[in-house]
N, C-alpha and C positions, 0 to 999 in steps of 0.2 A: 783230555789233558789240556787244560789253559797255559794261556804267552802271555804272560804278565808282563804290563809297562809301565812306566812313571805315569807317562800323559799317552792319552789317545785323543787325538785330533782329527775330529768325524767329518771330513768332507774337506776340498781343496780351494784353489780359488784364489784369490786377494786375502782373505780375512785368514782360512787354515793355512795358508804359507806363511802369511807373517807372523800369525801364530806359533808356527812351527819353528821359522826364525828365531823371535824374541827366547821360547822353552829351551831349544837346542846352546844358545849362546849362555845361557842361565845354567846350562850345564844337568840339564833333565832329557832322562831318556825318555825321545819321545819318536812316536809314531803316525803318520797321514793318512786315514784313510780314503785315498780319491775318490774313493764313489764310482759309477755308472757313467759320470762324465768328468776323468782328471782332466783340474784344471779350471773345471768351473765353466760358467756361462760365458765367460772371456775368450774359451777358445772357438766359438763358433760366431767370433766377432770378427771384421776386418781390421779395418783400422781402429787406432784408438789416438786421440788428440789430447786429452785432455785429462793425461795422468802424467805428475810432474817429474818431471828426470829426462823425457823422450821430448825434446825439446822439434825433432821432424817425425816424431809419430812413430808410434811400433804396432805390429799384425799383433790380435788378439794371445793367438795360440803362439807364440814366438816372447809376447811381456809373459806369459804362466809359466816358460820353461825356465827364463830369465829367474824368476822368480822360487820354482823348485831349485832350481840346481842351488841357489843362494840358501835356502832351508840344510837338503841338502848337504850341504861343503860344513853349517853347524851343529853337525847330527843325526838330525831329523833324519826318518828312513818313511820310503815311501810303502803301501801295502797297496795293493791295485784290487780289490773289494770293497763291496758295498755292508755299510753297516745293517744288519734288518730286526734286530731285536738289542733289547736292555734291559738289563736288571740293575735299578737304579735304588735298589730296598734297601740296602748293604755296601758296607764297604771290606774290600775294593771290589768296585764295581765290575759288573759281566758283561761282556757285551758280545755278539756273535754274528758271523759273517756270511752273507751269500757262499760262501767257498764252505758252509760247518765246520767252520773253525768257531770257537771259544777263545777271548781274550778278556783280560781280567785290566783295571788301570786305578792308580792312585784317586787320579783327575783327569774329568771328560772338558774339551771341548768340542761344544757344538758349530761349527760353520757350512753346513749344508745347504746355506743358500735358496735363491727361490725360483721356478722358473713360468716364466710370461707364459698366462694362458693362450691359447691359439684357436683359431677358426679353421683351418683346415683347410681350407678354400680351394679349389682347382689352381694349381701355380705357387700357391704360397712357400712351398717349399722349396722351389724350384729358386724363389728368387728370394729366400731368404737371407737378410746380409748383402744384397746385391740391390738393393730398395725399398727392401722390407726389412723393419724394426719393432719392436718394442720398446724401444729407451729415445722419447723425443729428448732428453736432456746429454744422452750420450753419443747421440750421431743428428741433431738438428743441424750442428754447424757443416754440414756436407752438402745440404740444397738447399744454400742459399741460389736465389732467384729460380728457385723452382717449382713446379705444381706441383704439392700433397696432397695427401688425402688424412684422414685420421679415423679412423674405424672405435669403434664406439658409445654410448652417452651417458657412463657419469662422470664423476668431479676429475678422473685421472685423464681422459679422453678431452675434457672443455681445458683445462688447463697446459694439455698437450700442444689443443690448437692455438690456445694465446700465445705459448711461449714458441711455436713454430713461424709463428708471423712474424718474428725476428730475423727471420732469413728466407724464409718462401715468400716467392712473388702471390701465391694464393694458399689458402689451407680451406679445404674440403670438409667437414663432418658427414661421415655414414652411418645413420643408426635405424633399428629396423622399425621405430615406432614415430610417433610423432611426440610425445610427450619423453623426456629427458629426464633419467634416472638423478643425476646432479646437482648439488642444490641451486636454487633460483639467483642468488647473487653470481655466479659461475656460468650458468646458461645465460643472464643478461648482459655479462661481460663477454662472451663469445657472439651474441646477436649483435652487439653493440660495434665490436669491431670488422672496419672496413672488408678485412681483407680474409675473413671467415665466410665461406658457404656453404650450406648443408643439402644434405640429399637423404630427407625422411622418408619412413618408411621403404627402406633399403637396405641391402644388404651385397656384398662383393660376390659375385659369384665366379670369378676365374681372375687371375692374377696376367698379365701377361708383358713380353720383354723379348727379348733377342740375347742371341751371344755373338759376339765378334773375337776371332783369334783366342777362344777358348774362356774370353770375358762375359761374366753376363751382365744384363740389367734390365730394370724394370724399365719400361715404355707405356704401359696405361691399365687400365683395369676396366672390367665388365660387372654392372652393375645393375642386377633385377628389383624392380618396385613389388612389393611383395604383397600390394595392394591389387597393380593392375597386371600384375606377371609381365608389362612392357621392360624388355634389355636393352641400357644403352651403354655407351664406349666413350671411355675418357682417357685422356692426356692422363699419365701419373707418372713423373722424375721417383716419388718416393710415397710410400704409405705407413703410418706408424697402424698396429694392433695396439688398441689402448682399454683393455676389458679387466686389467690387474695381471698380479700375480697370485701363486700358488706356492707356499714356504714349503720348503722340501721336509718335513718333521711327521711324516705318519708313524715310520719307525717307531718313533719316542713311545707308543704307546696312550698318549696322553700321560703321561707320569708327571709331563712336565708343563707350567700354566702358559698357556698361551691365550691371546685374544682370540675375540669372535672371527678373526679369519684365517688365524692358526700359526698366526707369529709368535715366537718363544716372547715370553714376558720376562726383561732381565730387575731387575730392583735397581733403585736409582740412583744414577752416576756410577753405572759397577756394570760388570757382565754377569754377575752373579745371578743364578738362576732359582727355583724355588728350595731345589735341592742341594744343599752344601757339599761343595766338591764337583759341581757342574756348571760349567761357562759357556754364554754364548754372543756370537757377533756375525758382522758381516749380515747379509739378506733376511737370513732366515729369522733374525730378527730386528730388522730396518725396514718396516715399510713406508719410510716418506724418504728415504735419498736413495739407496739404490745404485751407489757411484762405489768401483773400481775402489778409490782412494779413500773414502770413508771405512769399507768392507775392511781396507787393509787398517785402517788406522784402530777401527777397533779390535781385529786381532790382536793389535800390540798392547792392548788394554786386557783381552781375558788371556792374555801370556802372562801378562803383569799380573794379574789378578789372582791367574791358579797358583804361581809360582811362591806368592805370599802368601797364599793358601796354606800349602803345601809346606815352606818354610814353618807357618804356627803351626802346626800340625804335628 
C-alpha cells in the first residue's frame, strides 16, 4: 500500500529545506526525505562564515536544524529514509524507500546534493573539518597566513590554489604526475604565481595533527614521491582535496538527463527537469558554485517552480 503526497522532496540540506519552506508555506503537503545524511553536507561542517543572516558565524550541523525546524513550523514533515528507486513513467509518481516503503507524489523534487570525492589517506578522517576541506571557497577565509596544501591537478584543484593565495602565506600543489590534467591557461596561472608550489609526482600518504583539550587539528602531512618511494614531512595549517565531486543521483536510474559527470540537467532559467512534474536544485545539479546559499536560493526557485506546476495542473 502507498503514502501518497503532494510534494516529495528527495534529499535535505540548504536547497530541500528551503524547498520544503517555500511548498509548506504555499500550503502543499509536503514531505523530506533526509537521506543517509540529514541535513546535508553542512552538517559535517564546522564553522560557517559566509551565509547571510549569522552575522558571528554558526556550526554546520546547528544552521541545518535552524533550518528544518523553520520547514518544519510550515508543514513540511520530515521521513528519515533514503530514497533508492523511481518510477518516473507515470503520474503520480512512485518512488520507494530503504525502509520498502512505497510512496506515491504529485511533484518530485530532486536536492540530493553531491558529495567531494576522497583519498582516504591515513588521517584524513581523523582531521577531517579540523584542516581538511574540500570547499577552498567555503572555508579559505580561516588560514589566512597559513601553509596549505591543495591535493590535486585539474582546473578545480589550480583554481583552488589561486584563490587560496588570498589568504595563505604559501599554497602547495600535490599531484601524482608531472603533467596536469587542467587546461594550460590555469596551470600557467598557478606556475605563474608567487606564492604557489608544487610537489609532482606525489601523493599524501598520512594526514597528521594533535588534539589539545578534546580539540583537534591538522599540523603537517607526509608525503611519498611515487617515483623515488623517498617520504618527506611538511608543515600543513590546512589541506584542501580538490579531485571534484560526485552528484548524489544513482537512484534516478538514469531516467533523468544528466551531464557527462552526472549532474541533473535542468532547462533553462527553471529547475525544470527532462521530466514534467520533476524539479531539481541545490548540488546535485550546480557544479560550478557549490555554496550553502546558492543551494538554498534555488530550492526557492523549484518550490516556485512545482507549485505553478502543480497550480496548471
Amino acid at each position: 500500500m502507498s503514502e501518497h503526497h503532494e510534494i516529495i522532496i528527495i534529499g535535505s540540506g540548504p536547497a530541500g529545506f528551503t524547498a520544503g519552506i517555500y511548498t509548506g508555506r504555499a500550503n502543499l503537503e509536503t514531505v523530506i526525505f533526509e537521506g543517509l545524511q540529514p541535513g546535508g553536507q553542512l552538517t559535517i561542517t564546522t564553522e560557517v562564515e559566509n551565509y547571510p543572516g549569522f552575522p558571528d558565524g554558526v556550526q554546520g550541523p546547528e544552521m541545518m536544524e535552524i533550518f528544518r525546524k523553520q520547514a518544519l513550523r510550515f508543514g513540511a514533515k520530515s521521513i528519515y529514509e533514503s530514497i533508492t528507486k523511481v518510477d518516473f513513467s507515470k503520474q503520480p509518481f512512485t518512488l520507494w524507500s530503504d525502509a520498502d516503503k512505497e510512496y506515491t507524489a504529485d511533484a518530485v523534487i530532486i536536492s540530493t546534493g553531491a558529495t567531494a570525492k576522497r583519498l582516504h589517506s591515513k588521517g584524513e578522517d581523523d582531521y577531517w573539518g579540523f584542516g581538511i576541506s574540500a570547499c577552498a571557497t567555503c572555508d579559505g577565509f580561516f588560514f589566512r597566513g597559513a601553509k596549505v596544501f591543495v591535493i590535486g591537478g585539474g582546473d578545480t584543484a589550480l583554481e583552488d590554489a589561486n584563490y587560496l593565495t588570498h589568504f595563505a602565506e604559501s599554497v602547495t600543489i600535490i599531484h601524482r604526475r608531472q603533467e596536469f590534467r587542467g587546461s594550460k591557461i590555469m596551470v600557467d596561472r598557478a606556475k605563474d604565481n608567487p606564492k604557489i608550489n608544487f610537489l609532482l609526482d606525489s601523493v599524501v600518504d598520512e594526514y597528521l595533527g594533535e588534539e589539545n583539550l578534546g580539540v583537534k587539528k591538522l599540523t603537517g602531512i607526509k608525503v611519498k614521491n611515487v617515483v623515488s618511494g623517498e617520504f618527506t614531512e611538511h608543515t600543513a595549517e590546512g589541506a584542501f582535496i580538490a579531485i571534484g565531486h560526485t552528484p548524489n543521483n544513482n537512484f534516478l536510474g538514469g531516467v533523468i538527463d544528466t551531464d557527462e559527470t552526472g549532474y541533473i540537467i535542468t532547462k533553462p532559467d527553471s529547475t525544470y527537469t527532462n521530466i514534467e512534474g520533476v524539479f531539481a536544485c541545490g548540488d546535485c545539479q550546480d557544479s560550478k558554485y557549490r555554496q550553502a546559499v546558492s543551494a538554498a536560493g534555488s530550492g526557492c526557485e523549484a518550490a516556485i517552480d512545482a507549485e505553478r506546476w502543480l497550480s496548471e495542473k
